[in-house]
C-alpha positions as CSV (number, residue, x, y, z in Angstrom):
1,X,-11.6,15.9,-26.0
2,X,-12.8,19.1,-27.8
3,X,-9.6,21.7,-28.7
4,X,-9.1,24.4,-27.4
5,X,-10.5,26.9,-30.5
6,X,-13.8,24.8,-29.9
7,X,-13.4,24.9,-25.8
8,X,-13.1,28.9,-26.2
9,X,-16.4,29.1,-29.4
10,X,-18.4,27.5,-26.4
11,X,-17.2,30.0,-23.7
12,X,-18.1,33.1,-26.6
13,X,-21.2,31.5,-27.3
14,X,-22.2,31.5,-23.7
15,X,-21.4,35.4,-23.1
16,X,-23.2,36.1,-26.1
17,X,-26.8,34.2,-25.5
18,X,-26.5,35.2,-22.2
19,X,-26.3,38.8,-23.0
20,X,-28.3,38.6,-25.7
21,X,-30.8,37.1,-22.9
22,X,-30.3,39.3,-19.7
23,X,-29.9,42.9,-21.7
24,X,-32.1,42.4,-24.9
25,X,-32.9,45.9,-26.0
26,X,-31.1,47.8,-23.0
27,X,-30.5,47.9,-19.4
28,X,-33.8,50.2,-18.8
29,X,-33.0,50.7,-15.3
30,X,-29.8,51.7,-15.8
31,X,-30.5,54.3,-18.9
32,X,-32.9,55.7,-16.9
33,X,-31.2,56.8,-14.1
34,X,-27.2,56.7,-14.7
35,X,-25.4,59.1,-17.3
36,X,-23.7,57.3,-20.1
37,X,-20.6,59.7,-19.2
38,X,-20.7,58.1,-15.4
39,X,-18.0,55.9,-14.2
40,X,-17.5,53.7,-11.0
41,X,-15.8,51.2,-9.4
42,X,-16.9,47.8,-8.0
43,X,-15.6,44.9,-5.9
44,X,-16.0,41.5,-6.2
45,X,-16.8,40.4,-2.8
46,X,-16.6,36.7,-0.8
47,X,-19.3,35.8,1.7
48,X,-18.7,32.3,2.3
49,X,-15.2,29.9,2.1
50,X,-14.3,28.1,-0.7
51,X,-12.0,27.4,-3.8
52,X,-12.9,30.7,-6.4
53,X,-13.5,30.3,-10.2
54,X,-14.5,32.2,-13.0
55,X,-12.6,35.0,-12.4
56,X,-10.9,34.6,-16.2
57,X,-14.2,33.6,-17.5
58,X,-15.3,37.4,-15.7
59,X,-12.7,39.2,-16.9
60,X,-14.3,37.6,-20.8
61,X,-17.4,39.2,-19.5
62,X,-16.5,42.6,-19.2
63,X,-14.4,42.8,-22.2
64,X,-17.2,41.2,-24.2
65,X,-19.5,44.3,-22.7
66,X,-16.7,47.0,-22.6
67,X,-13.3,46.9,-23.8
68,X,-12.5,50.0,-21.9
69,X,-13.4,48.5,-18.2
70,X,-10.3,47.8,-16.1
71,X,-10.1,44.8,-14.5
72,X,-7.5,44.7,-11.2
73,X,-7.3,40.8,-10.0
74,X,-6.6,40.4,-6.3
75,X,-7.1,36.1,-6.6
76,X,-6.9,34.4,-9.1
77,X,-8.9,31.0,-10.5
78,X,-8.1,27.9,-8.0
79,X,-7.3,30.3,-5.2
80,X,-8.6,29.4,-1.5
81,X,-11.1,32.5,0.0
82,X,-12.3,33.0,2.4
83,X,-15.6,35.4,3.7
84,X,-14.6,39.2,3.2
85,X,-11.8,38.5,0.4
86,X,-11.9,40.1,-2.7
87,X,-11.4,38.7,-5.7
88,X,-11.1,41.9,-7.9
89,X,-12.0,45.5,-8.5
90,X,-13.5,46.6,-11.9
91,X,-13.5,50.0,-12.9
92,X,-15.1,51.8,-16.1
93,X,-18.5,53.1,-17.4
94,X,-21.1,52.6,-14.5
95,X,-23.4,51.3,-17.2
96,X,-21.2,48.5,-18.7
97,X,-20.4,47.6,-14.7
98,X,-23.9,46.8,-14.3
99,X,-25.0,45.2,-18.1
100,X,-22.3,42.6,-16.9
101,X,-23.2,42.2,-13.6
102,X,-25.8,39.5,-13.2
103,X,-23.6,37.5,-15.4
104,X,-20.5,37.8,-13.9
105,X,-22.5,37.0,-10.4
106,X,-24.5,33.8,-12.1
107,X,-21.3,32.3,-13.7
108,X,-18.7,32.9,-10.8
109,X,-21.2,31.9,-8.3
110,X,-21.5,28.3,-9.9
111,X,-18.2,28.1,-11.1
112,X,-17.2,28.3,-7.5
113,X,-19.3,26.3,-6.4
114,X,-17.8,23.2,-9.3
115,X,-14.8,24.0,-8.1
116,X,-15.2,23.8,-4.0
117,X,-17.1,20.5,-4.4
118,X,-14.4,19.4,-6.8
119,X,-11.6,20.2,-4.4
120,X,-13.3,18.4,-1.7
121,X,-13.5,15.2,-3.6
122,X,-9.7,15.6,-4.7
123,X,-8.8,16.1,-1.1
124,X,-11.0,13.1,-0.5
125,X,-9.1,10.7,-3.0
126,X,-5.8,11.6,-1.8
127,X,-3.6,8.4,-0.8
128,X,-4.9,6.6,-4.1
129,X,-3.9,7.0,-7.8
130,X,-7.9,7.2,-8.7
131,X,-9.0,10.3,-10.4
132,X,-12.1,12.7,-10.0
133,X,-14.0,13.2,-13.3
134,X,-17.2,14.8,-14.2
135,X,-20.4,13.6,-16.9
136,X,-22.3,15.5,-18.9
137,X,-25.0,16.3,-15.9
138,X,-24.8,20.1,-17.0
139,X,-26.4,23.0,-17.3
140,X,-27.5,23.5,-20.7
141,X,-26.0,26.0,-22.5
142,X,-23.1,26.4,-19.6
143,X,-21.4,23.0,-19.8
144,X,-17.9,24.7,-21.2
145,X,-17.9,26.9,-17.7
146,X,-19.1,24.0,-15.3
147,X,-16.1,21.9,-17.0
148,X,-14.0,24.5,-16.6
149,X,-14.6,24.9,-13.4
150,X,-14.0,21.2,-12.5
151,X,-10.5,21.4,-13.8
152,X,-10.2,24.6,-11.4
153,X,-11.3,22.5,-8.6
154,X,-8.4,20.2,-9.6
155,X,-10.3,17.1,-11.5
156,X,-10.5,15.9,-14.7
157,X,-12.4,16.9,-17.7
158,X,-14.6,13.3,-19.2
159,X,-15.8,13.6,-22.8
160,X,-17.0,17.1,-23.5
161,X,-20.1,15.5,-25.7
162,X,-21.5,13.2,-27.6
163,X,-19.3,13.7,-30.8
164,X,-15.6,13.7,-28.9
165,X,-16.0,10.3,-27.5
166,X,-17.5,6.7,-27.8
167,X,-19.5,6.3,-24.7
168,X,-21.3,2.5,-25.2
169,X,-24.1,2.5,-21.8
170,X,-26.9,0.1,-21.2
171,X,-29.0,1.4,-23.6
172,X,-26.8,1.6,-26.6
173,X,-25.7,-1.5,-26.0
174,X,-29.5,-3.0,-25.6
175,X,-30.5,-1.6,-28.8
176,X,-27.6,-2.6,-30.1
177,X,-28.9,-6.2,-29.7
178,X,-26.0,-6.8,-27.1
179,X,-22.3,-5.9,-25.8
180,X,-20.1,-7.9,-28.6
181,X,-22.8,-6.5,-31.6
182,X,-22.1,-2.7,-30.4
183,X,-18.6,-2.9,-30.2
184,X,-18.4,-4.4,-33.2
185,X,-20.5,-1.9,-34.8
186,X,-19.1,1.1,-33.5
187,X,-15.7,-0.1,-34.7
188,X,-17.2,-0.7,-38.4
189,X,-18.5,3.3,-38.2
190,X,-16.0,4.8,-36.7
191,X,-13.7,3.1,-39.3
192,X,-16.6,4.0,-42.7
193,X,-16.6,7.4,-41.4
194,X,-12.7,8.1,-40.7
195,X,-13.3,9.3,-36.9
196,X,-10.3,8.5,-34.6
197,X,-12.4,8.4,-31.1
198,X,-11.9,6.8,-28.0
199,X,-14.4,3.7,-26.9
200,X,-15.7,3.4,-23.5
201,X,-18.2,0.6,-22.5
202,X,-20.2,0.5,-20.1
203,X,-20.9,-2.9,-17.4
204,X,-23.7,-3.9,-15.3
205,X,-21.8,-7.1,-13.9
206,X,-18.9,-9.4,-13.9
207,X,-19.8,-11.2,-16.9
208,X,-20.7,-8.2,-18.8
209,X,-16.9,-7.0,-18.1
210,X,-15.5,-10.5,-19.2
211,X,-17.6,-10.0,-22.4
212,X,-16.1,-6.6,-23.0
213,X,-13.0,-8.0,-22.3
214,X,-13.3,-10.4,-25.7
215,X,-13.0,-7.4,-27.8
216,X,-10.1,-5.2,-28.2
217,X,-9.4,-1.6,-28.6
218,X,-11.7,-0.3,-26.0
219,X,-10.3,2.7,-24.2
220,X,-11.6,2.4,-20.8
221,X,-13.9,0.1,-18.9
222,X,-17.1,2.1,-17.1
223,X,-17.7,-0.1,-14.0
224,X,-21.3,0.9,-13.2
225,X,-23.3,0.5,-9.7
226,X,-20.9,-2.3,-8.4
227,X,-20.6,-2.6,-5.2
228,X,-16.8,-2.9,-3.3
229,X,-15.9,-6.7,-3.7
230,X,-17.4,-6.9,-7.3
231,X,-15.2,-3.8,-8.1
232,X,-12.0,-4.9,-7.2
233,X,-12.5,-8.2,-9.0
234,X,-13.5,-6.0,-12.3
235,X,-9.9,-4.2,-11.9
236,X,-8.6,-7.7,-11.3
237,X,-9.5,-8.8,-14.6
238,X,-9.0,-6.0,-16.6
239,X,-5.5,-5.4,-15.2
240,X,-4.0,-3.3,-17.9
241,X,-6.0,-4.1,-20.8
242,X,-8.4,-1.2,-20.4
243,X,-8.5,2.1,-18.0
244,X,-11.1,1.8,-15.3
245,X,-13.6,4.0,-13.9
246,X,-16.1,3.6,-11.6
247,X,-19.4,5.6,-11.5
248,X,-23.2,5.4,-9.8
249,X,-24.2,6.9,-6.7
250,X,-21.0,7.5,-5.6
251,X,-20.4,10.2,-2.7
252,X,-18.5,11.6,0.1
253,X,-18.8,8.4,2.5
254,X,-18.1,5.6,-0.7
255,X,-15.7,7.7,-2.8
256,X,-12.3,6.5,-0.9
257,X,-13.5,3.1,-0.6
258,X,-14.3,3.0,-4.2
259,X,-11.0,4.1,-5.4
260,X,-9.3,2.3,-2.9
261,X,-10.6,-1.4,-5.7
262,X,-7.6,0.2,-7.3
263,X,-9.8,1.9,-10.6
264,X,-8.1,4.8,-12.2
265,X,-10.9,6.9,-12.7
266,X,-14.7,7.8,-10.4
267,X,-16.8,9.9,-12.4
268,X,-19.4,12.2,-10.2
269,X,-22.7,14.0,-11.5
270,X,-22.6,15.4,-8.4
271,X,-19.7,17.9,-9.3
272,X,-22.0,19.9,-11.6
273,X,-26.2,18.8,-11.0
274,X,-26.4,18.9,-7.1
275,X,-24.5,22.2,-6.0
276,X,-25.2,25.4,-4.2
277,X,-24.5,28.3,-5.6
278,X,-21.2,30.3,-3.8
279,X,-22.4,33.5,-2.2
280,X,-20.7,36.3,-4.0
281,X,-21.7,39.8,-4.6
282,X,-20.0,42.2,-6.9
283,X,-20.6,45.7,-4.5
284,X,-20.0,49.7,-5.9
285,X,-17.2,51.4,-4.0
């Protein structure tokens, strides 16, 4: 996993780009008609239930824009809302409270949205030990808020990238010229090049996770696409030589079933690349 200096470059980077990419040379609209000496207030306002986030990742937002604006937090990341909540009240130059707006909107809007999905799942996988984790099916250039936002929903973070983790899938391991060569091969790099990362590998079948099973040191098992009966003979014969995790179409109706083969982790694009966006509005008062 990344630290937490490079976890909080990623979150800087995104407020800068995104600035750089919604304000360019100036909020026109706002120059034009709104004094730079004009102040306001404005409410962060709920318009459908959920599980909120992004509300620290906000509060990043308008300091970036303008130390000066106040920020007054009602609820606070993780909480439960509800339509006609409010989440906070910023206060300040009427010009800064608008540069940040859209961004503030974009970010807690899909952040909220992680996290409500991401709760659901956790409430789905309650009764088992099996955790929710997510991929790397992110937005680019907002993957450190979209993870974020999974942990608010109360999962679990999976690699960050591909430089924090040894991730061996189908492809690797066909170019590779087979299961046995790549592991083999990662462990020679990884050893010439002094880098202390975790190894996951990926099966397509039961022999496949007997083969990955001949080699040792691998971190966790990536039980892909199998279906109920093959999975709980996989955990079978891994027992505890290797964590488990389960992935591949996985959804509302299979998730239970899945992590009731007895696998440790299920990992879900879903959480992050099929979504709707929270409806949220941030409203002058």
């Amino acid at each position: 996993m990344i630290s937490k200096i490079q976890f909080e470059n990623e979150l800087e980077l995104i407020i800068k780009n995104a600035i750089r990419e919604d304000v360019g040379d100036g909020d026109h609209s706002s120059l034009a008609c709104i004094p730079i000496s004009a102040t306001g207030k404005a409410k962060l306002l709920v318009k459908e239930n959920g599980i909120i986030a992004g509300v620290s990742f906000a509060k990043m937002i308008f300091e970036y824009v303008d130390k000066d604006l106040i920020v007054e937090t009602l609820l606070e990341d993780g909480n439960p809302v509800k339509q006609g909540d409010i989440v906070f009240q910023v206060s300040g130059s009427s010009q800064s409270i608008l540069k940040a707006e859209r961004l503030v909107l974009n970010s807690m809007q899909r952040m909220s949205a992680i996290a409500t999905k991401t709760n659901s799942y956790v409430e789905l996988l309650k009764g088992t030990t099996a955790k929710i984790l997510d991929t790397r099916k992110t937005t680019p250039g907002f993957r450190a808020c979209e993870k974020w936002a999974v942990k608010i929903g109360g999962g679990e973070n999976h690699r960050f990238a591909l430089y924090d983790m040894v991730m061996l899938k189908d492809n690797h391991i066909d170019f590779a010229g087979g299961i046995t060569l790549a592991i083999a091969k990662t462990k020679r790099y990884l050893q010439e090049n002094n880098l202390d990362l975790k190894i996951i590998v990926e099966a397509r079948n039961l022999d496949e996770i007997k083969e990955i099973l001949e080699s040792d040191g691998i971190h966790r098992i990536l039980i892909d696409n199998f279906n109920y009966e093959d999975t709980r003979t996989a955990v079978a014969l891994i027992g505890n030589k290797s964590q488990t995790e389960s992935s591949g179409n996985i959804n509302e109706e299979t998730i239970k079933n899945y992590a009731e083969c007895g696998v440790n982790y299920i990992s879900s694009g879903a959480l992050t690349h099929s979504i709707y966006n929270m409806d949220l509005s941030l409203k002058a008062f």
